[in-house]
Structures are given as C-alpha cells and as structure tokens.
C-alpha positions as CSV (number, residue, x, y, z in Angstrom):
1,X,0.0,0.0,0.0
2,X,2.4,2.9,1.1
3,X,4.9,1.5,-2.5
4,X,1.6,2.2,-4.5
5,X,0.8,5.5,-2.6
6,X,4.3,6.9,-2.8
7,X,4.6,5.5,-7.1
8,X,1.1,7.4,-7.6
9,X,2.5,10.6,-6.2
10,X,0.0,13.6,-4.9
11,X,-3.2,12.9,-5.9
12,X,-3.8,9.5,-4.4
13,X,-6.2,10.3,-1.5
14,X,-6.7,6.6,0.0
15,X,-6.8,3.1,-1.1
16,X,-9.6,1.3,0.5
17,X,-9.9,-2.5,0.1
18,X,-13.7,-3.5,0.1
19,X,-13.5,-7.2,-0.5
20,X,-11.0,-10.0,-0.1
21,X,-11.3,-13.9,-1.1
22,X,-10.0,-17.0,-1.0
23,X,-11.6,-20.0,-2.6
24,X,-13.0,-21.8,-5.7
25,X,-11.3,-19.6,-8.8
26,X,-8.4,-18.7,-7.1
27,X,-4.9,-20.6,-7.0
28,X,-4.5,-22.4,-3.7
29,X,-2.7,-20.3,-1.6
30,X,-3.4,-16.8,-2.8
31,X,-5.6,-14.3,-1.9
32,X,-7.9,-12.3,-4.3
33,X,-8.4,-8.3,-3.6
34,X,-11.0,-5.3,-4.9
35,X,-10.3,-2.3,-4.1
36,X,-11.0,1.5,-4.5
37,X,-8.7,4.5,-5.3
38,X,-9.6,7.7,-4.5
39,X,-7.8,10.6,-6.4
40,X,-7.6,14.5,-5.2
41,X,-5.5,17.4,-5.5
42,X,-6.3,20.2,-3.3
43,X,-5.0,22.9,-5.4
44,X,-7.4,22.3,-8.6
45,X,-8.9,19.8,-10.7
46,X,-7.1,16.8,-11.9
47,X,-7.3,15.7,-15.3
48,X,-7.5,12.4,-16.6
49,X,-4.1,12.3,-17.4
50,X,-3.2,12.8,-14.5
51,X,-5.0,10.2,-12.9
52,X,-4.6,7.5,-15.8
53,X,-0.6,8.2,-15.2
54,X,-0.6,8.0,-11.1
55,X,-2.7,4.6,-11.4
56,X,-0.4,3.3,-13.8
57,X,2.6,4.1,-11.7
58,X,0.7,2.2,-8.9
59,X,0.2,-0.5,-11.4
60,X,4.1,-1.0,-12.2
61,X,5.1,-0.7,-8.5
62,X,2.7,-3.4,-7.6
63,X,3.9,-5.4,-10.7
64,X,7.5,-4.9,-9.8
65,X,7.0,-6.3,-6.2
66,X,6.7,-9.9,-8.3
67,X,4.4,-11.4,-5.4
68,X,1.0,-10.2,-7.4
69,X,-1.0,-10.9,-10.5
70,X,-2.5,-7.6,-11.2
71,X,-6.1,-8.1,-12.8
72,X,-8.1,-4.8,-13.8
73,X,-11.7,-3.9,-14.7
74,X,-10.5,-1.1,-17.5
C-alpha cells in the first residue's frame, strides 16, 4: 500500500480495500483483492491524465514487487 501511494504521487487520497477472497477460482494459496482509489488534489482539478498516469505508476510498482498478478476492470 504505502509503495503504491508513494509511485502514484500527490493525488492518491486513499486506497480502501472493500473485498478479499480465497476460494473456488483462485490458486491455492493466494488471496484475491478489490479495491477502490480515491484521487484529489487540493489545489485544482485533476485531469484524466493525471490520474490514468498515477494509477499506472501504482500498477508498475505493484507489478514490480513480483508477489501479485494484477487483474483490472479497465
């Protein structure tokens, strides 16, 4: 979480997780996660750039940790 935050830079508010499983669809072993990002800058309006570029710096420093398969709904 704080590797993500600090990648992502400024405008990552908080990181909630709102579900976690372990079961029937996923390896034994391993854990599946969901979670929400919220995005904010308190100076002006963020555009989508902006976010698109600090969620994709999340993305590579989770990736680069090599402990996670990182599955996305975009």
């Amino acid at each position: 979480h704080a590797s993500a935050t600090v990648q992502a830079g400024f405008c990552v508010e908080s990181i909630h997780v709102f579900d976690r499983y372990q079961g029937a669809g996923v390896p034994e072993g391993h854990r599946s996660f969901a979670f929400t990002l919220a995005y904010r800058s308190h100076e002006r309006t963020l555009t989508d750039a902006e976010v698109g570029s600090a969620f994709e710096a999340m993305l590579a420093a989770i990736r680069a940790e090599k402990r996670f398969e990182v599955r996305t709904s975009a």
